[in-house]
C-alpha positions as CSV (number, residue, x, y, z in Angstrom):
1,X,3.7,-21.8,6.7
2,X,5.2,-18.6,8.0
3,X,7.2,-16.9,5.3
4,X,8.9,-14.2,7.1
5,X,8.8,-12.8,10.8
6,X,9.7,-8.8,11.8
7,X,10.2,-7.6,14.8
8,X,11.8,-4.6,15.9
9,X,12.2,-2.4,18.8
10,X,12.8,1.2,19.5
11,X,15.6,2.7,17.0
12,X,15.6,-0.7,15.3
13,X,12.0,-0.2,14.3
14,X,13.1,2.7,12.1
15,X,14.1,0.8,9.7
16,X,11.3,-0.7,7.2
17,X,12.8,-4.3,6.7
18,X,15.0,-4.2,10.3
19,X,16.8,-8.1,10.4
20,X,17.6,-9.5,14.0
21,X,20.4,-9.0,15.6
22,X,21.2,-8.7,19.6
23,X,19.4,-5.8,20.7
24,X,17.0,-6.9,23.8
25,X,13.6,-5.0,23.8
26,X,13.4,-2.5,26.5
27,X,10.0,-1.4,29.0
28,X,8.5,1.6,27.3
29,X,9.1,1.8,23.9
30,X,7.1,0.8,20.7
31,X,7.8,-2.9,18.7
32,X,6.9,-3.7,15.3
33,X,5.7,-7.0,14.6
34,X,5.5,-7.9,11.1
35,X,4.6,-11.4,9.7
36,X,3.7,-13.3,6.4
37,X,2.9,-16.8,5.6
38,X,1.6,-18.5,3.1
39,X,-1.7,-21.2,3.2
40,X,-2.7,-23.0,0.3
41,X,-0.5,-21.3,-2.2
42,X,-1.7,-17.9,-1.3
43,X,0.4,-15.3,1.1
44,X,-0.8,-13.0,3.4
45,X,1.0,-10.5,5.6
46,X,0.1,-7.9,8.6
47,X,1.6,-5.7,10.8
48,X,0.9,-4.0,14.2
49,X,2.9,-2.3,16.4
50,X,3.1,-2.5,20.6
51,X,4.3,-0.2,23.2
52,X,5.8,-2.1,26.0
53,X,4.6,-0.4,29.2
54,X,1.1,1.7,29.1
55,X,0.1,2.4,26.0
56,X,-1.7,5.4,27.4
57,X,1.7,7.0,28.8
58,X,3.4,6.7,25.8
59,X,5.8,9.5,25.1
60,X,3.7,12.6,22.8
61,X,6.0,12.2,19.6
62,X,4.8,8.2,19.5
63,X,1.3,8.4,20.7
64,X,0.9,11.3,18.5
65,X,2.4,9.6,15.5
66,X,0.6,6.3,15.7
67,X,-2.7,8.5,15.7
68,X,-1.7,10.1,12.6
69,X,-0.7,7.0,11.3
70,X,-3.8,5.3,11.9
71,X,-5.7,7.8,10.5
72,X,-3.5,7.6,7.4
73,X,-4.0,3.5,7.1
74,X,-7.9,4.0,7.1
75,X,-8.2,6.6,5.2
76,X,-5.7,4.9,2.3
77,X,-8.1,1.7,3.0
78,X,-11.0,3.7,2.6
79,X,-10.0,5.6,-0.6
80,X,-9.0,1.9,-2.3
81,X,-12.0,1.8,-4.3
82,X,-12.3,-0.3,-7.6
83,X,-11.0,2.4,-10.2
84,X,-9.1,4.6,-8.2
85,X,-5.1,4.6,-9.3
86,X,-3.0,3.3,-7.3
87,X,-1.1,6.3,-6.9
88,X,-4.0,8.0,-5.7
89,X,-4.4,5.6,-2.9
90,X,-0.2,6.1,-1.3
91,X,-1.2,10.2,-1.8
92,X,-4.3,9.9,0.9
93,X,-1.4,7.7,3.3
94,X,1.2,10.4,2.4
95,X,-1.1,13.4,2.8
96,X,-2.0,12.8,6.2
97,X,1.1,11.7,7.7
98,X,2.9,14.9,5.7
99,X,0.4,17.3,7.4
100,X,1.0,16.0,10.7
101,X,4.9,17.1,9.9
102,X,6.0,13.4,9.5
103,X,6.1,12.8,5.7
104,X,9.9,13.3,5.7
105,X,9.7,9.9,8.0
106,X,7.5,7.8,5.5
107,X,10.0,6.4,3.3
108,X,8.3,3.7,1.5
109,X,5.4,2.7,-0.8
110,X,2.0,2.4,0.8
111,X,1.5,-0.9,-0.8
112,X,2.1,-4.1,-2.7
113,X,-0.4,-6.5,-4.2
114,X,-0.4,-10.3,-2.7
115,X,-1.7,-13.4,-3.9
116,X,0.7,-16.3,-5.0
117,X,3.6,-14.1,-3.9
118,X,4.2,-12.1,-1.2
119,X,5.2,-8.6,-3.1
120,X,3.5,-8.6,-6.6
121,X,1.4,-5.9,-8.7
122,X,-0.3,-3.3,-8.2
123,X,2.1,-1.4,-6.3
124,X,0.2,1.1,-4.1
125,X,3.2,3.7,-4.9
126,X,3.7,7.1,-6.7
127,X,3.9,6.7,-10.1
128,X,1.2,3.7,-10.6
129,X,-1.4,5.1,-12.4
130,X,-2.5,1.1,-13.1
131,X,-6.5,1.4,-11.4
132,X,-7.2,-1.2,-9.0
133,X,-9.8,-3.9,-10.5
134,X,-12.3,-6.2,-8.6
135,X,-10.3,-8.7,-7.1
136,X,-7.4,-6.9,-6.5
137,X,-5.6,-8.1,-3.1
138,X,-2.8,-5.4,-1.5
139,X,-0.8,-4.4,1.4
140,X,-1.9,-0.7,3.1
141,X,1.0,-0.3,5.1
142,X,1.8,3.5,6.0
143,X,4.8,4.0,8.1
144,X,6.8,6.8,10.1
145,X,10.6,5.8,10.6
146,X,12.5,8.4,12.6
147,X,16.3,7.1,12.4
148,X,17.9,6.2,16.1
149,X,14.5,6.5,17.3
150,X,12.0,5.0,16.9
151,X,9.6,3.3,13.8
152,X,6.1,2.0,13.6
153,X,3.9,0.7,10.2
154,X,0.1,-0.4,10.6
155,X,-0.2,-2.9,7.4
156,X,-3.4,-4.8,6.5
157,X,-4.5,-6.5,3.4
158,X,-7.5,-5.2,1.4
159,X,-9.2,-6.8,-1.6
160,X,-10.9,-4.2,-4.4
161,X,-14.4,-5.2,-4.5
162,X,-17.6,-3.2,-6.7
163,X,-19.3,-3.0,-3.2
164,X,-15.8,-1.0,-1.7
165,X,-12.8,-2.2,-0.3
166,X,-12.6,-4.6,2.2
167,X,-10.0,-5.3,4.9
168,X,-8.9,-9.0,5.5
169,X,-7.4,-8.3,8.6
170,X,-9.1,-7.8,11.7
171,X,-6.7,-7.6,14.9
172,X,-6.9,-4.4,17.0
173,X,-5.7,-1.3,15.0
174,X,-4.9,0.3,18.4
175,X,-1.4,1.0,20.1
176,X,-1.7,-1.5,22.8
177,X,0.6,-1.8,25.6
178,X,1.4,-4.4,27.8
C-alpha cells in the first residue's frame, strides 16, 4: 500500500515535504522522487533524485552538490553502527555537506526510525544522544535545499546490526538522467 508519494521539480524540490500543485517538470533540471508504503504492517520509505536531460551535463552547483551529498548519505550510513548516538550519525551527514559550503541548505534531521509507522524513534537528529541498538530500522536522508532553486535528498533505510549497518535499499545511488 503506498502511503505517501513526493515528487518535486526544480525550485519545488527545495522544499523537504513539497505538496503538488501545477508546476509542469521542465528538460534539465533535477526531480525528487520520494515514496513510502506500507506491507504487512511495516513501512518503508526511499528517496532518489533525477535530472531530466544528461545527467553528465548537469549544471556545476547540482552535479557538485549531489556528489557531496552522496558522499554525506554513505558516510552517515557507514558511521550507523550499533552504539553510536544518534546525534553522532546526523554530525558525519552535516559535516560533509557543511564543508562543501552547503550546510546552510541542509535544513532537516538526517533521520527517523521506521517500523509500524512511518516517522518513529530514534531520530537521527542533533540532540539524540539515545545509541542505536541491534534492530534498529531508520531513514538516512541528507539533503541540500537551496530556495527558488533547486532541492535534492538521497534517503535509504538502514537497520543497526552487531555485524554493522546494513542498507535495505538498493536502487542506483547515482544522479541519473533521462
Amino acid at each position: 500500500k503506498v502511503n505517501f508519494a513526493i515528487v518535486a521539480a526544480g525550485e519545488n524540490a527545495a522544499s523537504p515535504h513539497h505538496h503538488a500543485g501545477s508546476r509542469v517538470i521542465r528538460e534539465n533540471e533535477i526531480v525528487l522522487c520520494d515514496f513510502g508504503g506500507t506491507m504487512n504492517g511495516y513501512c518503508s520509505d526511499i528517496t532518489r533524485c533525477v535530472f531530466t536531460g544528461d545527467a553528465d551535463s548537469a549544471a556545476p552547483d547540482i552535479a557538485d552538490a549531489y556528489q557531496v551529498l552522496l558522499a554525506a548519505q554513505q558516510a552517515a550510513c557507514a558511521s550507523a553502527t550499533v552504539g553510536e548516538a544518534c546525534q553522532q550519525v546526523d554530525r558525519v551527514a552535516r559535516e560533509i555537506i557543511a564543508d562543501a559550503g552547503f550546510g546552510e541548505y541542509f535544513v532537516h534531521r538526517t533521520g527517523h526510525g521506521i517500523g509500524m509507522e512511518e516517522h518513529e524513534d530514534p531520530y537521527i537528529v542533533e540532540g539524540n544522544d539515545r545509541p542505536l541498538a541491534p534492530g534498529h530500522a531508520f531513514s538516512i536522508e541528507p539533503g541540500i535545499y537551496v530556495p527558488g532553486m533547486w532541492g535534492m535528498r538521497l534517503e535509504d533505510i538502514v537497520v543497526a546490526s552487531s555485524e554493522g549497518p546494513v542498507a535495505m535499499n538498493n536502487v542506483d545511488h547515482r544522479l541519473i538522467g533521462v
